[in-house]
C-alpha positions in Angstrom: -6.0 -6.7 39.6 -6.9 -7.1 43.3 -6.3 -10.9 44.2 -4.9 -11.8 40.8 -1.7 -13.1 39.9 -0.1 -11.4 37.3 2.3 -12.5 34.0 5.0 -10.5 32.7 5.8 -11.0 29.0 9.4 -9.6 27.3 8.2 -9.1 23.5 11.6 -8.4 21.8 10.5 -8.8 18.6 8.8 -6.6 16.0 7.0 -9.6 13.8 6.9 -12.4 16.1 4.8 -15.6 16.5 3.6 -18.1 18.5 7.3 -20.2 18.4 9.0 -16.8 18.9 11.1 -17.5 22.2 10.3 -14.8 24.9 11.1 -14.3 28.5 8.0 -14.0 31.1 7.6 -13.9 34.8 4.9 -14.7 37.0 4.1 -12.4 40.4 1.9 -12.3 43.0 -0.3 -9.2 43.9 3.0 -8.0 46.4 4.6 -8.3 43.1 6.4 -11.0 44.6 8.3 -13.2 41.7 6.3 -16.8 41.9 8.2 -18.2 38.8 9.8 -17.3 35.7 11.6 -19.2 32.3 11.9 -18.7 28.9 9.9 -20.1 25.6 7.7 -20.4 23.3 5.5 -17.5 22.9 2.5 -19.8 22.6 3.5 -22.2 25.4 3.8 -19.3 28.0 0.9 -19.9 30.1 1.7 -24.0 30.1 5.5 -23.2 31.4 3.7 -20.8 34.5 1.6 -23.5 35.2 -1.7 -23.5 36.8 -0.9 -20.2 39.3 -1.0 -18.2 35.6 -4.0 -19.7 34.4 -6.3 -16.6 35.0 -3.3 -14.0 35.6 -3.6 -11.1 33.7 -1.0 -10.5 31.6 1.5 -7.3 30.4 3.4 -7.2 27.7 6.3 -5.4 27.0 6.7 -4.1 23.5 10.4 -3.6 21.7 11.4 0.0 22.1 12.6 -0.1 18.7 9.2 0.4 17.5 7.6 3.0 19.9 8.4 6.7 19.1 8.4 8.7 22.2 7.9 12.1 21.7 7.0 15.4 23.8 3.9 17.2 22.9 3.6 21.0 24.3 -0.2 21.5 24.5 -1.5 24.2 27.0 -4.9 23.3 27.6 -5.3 20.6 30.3 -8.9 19.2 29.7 -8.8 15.6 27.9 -11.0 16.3 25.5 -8.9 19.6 24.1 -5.9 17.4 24.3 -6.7 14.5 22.0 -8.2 16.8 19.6 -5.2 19.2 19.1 -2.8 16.1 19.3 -2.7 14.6 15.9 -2.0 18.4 14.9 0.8 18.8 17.1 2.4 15.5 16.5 2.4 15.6 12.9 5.2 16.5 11.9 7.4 13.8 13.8 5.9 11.3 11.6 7.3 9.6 8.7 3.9 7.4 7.3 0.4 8.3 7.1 -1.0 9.9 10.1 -4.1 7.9 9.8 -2.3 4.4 10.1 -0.4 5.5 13.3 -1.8 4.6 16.8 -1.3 7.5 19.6 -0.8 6.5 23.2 -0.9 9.2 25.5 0.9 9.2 29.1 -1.0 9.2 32.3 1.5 12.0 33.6 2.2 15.6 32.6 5.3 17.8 33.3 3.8 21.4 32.6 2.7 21.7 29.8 4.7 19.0 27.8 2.5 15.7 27.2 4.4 12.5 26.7 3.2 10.3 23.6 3.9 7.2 22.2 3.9 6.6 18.8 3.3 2.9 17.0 1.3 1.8 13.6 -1.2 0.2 13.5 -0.3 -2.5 11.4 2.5 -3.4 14.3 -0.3 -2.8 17.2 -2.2 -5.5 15.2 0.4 -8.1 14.3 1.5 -7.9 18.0 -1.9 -8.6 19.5 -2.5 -11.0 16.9 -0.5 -13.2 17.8 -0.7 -12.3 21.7 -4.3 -13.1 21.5 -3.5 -16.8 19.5 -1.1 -17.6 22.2 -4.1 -16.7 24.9 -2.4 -13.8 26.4 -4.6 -10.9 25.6 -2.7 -7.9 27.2 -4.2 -5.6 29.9 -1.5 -3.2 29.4 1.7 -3.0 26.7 4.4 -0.8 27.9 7.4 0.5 25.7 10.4 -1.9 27.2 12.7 1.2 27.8 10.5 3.4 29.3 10.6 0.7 32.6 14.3 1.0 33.7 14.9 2.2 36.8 16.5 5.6 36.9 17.3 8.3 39.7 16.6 12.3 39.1 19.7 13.9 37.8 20.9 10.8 35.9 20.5 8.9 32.4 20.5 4.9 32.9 22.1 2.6 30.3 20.8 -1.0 30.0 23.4 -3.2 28.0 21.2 -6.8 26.6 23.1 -8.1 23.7 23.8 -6.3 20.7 21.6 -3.4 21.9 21.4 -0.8 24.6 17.9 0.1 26.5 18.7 4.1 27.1 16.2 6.0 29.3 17.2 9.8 28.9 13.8 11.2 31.6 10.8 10.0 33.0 8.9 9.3 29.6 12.1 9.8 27.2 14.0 7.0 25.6 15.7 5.0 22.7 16.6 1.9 22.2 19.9 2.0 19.9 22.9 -0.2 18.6 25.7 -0.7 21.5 27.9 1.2 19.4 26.0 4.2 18.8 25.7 4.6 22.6 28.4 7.0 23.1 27.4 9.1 20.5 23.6 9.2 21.0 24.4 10.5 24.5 26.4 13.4 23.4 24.2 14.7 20.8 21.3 14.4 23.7 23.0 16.2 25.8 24.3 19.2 23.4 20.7 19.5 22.0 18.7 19.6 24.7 18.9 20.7 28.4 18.9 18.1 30.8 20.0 17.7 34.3 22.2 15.1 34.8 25.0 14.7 37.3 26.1 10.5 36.3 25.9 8.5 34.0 24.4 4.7 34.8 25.3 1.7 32.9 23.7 -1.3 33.5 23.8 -5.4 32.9 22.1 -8.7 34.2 24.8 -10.8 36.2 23.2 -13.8 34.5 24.7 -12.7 31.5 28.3 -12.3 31.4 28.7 -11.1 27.6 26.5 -8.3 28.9 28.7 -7.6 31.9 31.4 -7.4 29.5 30.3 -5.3 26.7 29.1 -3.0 29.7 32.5 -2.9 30.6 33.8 -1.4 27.3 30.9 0.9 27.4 31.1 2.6 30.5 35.1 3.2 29.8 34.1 4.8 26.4 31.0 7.1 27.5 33.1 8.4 30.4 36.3 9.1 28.1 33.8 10.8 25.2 31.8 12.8 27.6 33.8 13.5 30.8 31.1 12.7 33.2 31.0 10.3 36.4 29.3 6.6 34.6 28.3 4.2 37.5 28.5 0.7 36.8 26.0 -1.6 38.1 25.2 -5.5 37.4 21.6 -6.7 38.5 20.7 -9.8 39.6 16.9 -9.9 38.6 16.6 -11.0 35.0 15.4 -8.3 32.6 12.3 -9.4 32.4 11.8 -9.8 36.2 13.3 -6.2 36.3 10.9 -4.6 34.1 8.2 -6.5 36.0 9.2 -4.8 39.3 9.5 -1.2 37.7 5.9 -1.7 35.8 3.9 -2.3 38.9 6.2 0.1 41.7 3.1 2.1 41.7 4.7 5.0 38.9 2.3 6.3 36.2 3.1 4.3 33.1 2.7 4.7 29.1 0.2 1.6 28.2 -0.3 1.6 24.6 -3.6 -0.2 24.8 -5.9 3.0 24.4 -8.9 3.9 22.2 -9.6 0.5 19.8 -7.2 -1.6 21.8 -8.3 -0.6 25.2 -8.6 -4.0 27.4 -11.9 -4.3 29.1 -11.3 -7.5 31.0 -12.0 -5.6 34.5 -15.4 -4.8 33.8 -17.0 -8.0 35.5 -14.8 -6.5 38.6 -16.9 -3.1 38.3 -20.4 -4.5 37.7 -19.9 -6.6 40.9 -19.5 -3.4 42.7 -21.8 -1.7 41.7 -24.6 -4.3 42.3 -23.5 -4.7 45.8 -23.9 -0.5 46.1 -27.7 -1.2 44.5 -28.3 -3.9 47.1 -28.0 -1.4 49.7 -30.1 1.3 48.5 -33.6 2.0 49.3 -36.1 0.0 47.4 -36.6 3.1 44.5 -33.3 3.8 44.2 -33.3 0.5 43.7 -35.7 -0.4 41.3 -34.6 2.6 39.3 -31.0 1.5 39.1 -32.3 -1.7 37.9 -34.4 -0.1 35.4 -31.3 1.6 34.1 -28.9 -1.4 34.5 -31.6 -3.6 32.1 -31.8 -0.6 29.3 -27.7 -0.4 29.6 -27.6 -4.1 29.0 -29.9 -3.9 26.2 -27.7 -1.4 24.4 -24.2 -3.1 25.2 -25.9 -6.2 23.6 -27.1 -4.3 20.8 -24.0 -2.7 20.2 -21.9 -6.3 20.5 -24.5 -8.0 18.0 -23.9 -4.8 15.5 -20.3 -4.9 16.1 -20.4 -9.2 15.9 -22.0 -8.5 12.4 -19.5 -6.2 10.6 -16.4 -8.6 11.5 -18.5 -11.7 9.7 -19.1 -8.7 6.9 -15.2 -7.6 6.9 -14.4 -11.7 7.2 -17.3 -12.5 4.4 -15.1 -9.5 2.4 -11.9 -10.0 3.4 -11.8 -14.0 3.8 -7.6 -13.6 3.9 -7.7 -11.7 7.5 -6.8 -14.0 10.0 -8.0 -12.4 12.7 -9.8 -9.3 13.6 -8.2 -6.8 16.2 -9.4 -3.1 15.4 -12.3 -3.2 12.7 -12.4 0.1 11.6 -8.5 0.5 11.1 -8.2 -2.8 9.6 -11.0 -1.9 7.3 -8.8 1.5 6.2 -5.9 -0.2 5.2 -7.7 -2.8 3.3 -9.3 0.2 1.1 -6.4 2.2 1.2 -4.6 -0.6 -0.8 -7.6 -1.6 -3.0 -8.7 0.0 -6.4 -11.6 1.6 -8.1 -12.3 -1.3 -11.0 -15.2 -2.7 -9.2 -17.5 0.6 -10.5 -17.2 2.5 -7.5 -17.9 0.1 -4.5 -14.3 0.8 -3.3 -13.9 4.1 -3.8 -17.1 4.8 -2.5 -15.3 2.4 0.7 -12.4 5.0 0.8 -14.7 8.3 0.5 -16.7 7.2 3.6 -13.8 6.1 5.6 -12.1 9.9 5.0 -15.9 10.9 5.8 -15.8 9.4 9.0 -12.3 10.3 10.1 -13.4 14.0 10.0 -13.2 16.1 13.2 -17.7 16.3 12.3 -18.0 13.1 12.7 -17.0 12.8 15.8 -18.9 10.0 18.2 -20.2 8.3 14.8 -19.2 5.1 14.1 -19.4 2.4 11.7 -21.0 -1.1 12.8 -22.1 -3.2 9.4 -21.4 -2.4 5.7 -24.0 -4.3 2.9 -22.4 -4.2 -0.9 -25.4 -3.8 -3.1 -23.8 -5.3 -6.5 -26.5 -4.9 -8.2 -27.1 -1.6 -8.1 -23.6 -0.4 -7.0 -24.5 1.3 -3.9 -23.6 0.6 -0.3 -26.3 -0.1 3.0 -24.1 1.1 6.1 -25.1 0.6 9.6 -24.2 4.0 11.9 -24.2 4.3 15.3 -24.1 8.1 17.3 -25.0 9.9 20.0 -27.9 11.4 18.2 -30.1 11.9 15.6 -28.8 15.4 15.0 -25.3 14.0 14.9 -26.2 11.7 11.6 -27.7 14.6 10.4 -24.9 16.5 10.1 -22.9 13.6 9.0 -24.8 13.8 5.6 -23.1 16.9 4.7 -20.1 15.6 5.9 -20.7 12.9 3.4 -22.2 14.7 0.1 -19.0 17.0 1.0 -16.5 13.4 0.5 -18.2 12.7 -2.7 -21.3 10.7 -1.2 -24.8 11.1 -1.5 -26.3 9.4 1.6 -30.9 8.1 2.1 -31.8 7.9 5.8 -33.8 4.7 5.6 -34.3 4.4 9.1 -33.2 5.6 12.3 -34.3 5.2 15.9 -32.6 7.0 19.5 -33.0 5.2 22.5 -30.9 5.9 25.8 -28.8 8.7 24.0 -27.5 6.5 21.5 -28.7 6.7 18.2 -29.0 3.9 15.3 -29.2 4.6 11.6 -29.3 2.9 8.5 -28.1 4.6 5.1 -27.9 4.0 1.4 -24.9 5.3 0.0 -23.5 6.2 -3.2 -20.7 7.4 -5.1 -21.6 11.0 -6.9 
């Protein structure tokens, strides 16, 4: 973000849209505040002004709808990690595995791994509408995980009917004002935690925070006989969060896998050209040999990608807007039926086929429906020719019987079309 500007956005809401009123700030690379307000969510940018034009922005989410959880995995290689995750985190999920977005923290204590824990459906509906308004998010950060706290302590943030509660590092709930008192005291019974005070917190621009703050702290420190510190800010919450996201901590972004943001990448091919132009004339020309054959895949893969939204659009002409194909594509066939003579079911078998732990590094870019004859022509992208092989037993064993019609490998990325049908 070196020389940007840079917009902080307070989403408080679970469903909001582009008249949803928000808070935002704008800062400076020093993270010095330039400006901030309140509004409409899709006015944001036009109430900065021109200094947020091309600011990048940061959004952060409603802790009411992250999970944060602690996952104890030994091994410490990345790979290992997000393979054994979905395993290990299982069981602290209500819904369907499948429609639940992981976000794993840049930080480890031991061997505990912090995760967050959101849908998809809400990852969606909130970058929906983010996108609409024209602030597509380079980072989206749990709101409660951004309160400043001091070893030793647990830090209460009172802001209207609810409290922000950060119990560690990468631990915290956001609860009802009333349950405060009690949440704390089963926390503490439950689980072993250091913590010598109590903070309880309130923006001095409020003072129905500052009050209900009051009434807290006397309550916590009667119910659980330990020191509370009371302490109103001056900063906004917004601005607060702002200063705590970019104090140079590791930080839980949510926008990983599917909603990674790539809006640096012009940033990175700038550098690297410049380390080409000072090469020697071979190195050179070689890197320039690999840079066009690069370029010629990434446009491949964007034209493949480009066609199966207008096929998921031409199929699903409802979907307002397309965020994460593939697991916009799952729910749709999760909630359809089997009356069209197979199509859909044949739909849901590959989907199952290609969530499989063999099908790793295969993935879907263009679906054909062939209504005449009841089959399927799917478009597959993998790392090799061996690796679509293998996906074909992987598929007869979801209920598919799969034709290789053609395939081709080029730069160790492979391209395959297939007939499928249901058996």
């Amino acid at each position: 973000m070196a020389g940007k500007n840079w917009l902080a956005v307070h989403l408080e809401h679970k469903l909001p849209d582009e008249n949803t009123v928000v808070a935002w700030a704008l800062l400076d690379t020093a993270n010095t505040l330039l400006t901030q307000g309140q509004g409409p969510l899709g006015r944001v940018r036009v109430q900065a002004g021109h200094a947020a034009e091309r600011a990048e922005v940061v959004v952060f989410v409603p802790g009411s709808a992250v999970n944060l959880a602690e996952v104890l995995i030994p091994s410490r290689q990345g790979a290992h990690l997000r393979k054994a995750l979905p395993f290990m985190i299982e069981d602290q999920i209500a819904g369907d595995l499948r429609q639940t977005h992981l976000a794993v923290a840049p930080q480890r204590f031991g061997d505990s791994v912090p995760v967050g824990i959101v849908s998809h459906s809400q990852m969606i509906a909130w970058l929906e509408v983010l996108h609409s308004a024209g602030l597509s998010p380079v980072a989206m950060i749990p709101e409660h995980l951004l309160l400043p706290r001091e070893p030793g302590s647990i830090f209460v943030h009172v802001h209207w009917s609810r409290s922000h509660i950060k119990l560690g590092e990468c631990r915290g709930i956001v609860v009802e004002n009333e349950n405060v008192a009690l949440l704390l005291e089963l926390a503490l019974s439950q689980r072993a935690m250091p913590c010598s005070r109590i903070e309880i917190s309130a923006c001095a621009t409020s003072p129905d925070d500052i009050a209900r703050a009051d009434l807290l702290a006397v309550e916590v420190e009667q119910r659980l006989q330990l020191p509370v510190r009371r302490t109103n800010y001056k900063e906004t919450l917004v601005e607060l969060l702002a200063r705590q996201a970019r104090s140079g901590d590791p930080v839980l972004n949510l926008c990983q896998g599917g909603y990674r943001s790539t809006s640096g990448r012009g940033e990175t091919d700038q550098n690297w050209r410049a380390a080409w132009q000072a090469a020697a004339a071979g190195l050179v020309l070689f890197a320039l040999a690999c840079l066009f054959s690069g370029w010629s895949l990434d446009r491949r893969a964007r034209e493949a990608h480009d066609e199966a939204v207008a096929q998921f659009r031409r199929m699903f002409p409802d979907e307002r807007r397309v965020i994460n194909l593939r697991r916009q594509a799952e729910a749709r066939l999760a909630s359809g039926s089997s009356s069209d003579g197979g199509g859909v079911s044949g739909l849901a078998a590959l989907a199952k086929a290609l969530s499989a732990e063999e099908s790793a590094g295969v993935d879907l870019k263009s679906l054909r429906f062939e209504r005449s004859s009841g089959g399927l022509g799917a478009e597959l992208s993998a790392p090799s020719i061996a690796q679509i092989d293998r996906l074909g037993k992987v598929l007869t064993d979801a209920g598919i019987s799969s034709r290789v019609l053609s395939a081709s490998e080029e730069g160790g990325v492979a391209i395959a079309k297939l007939e499928l049908r249901t058996q």
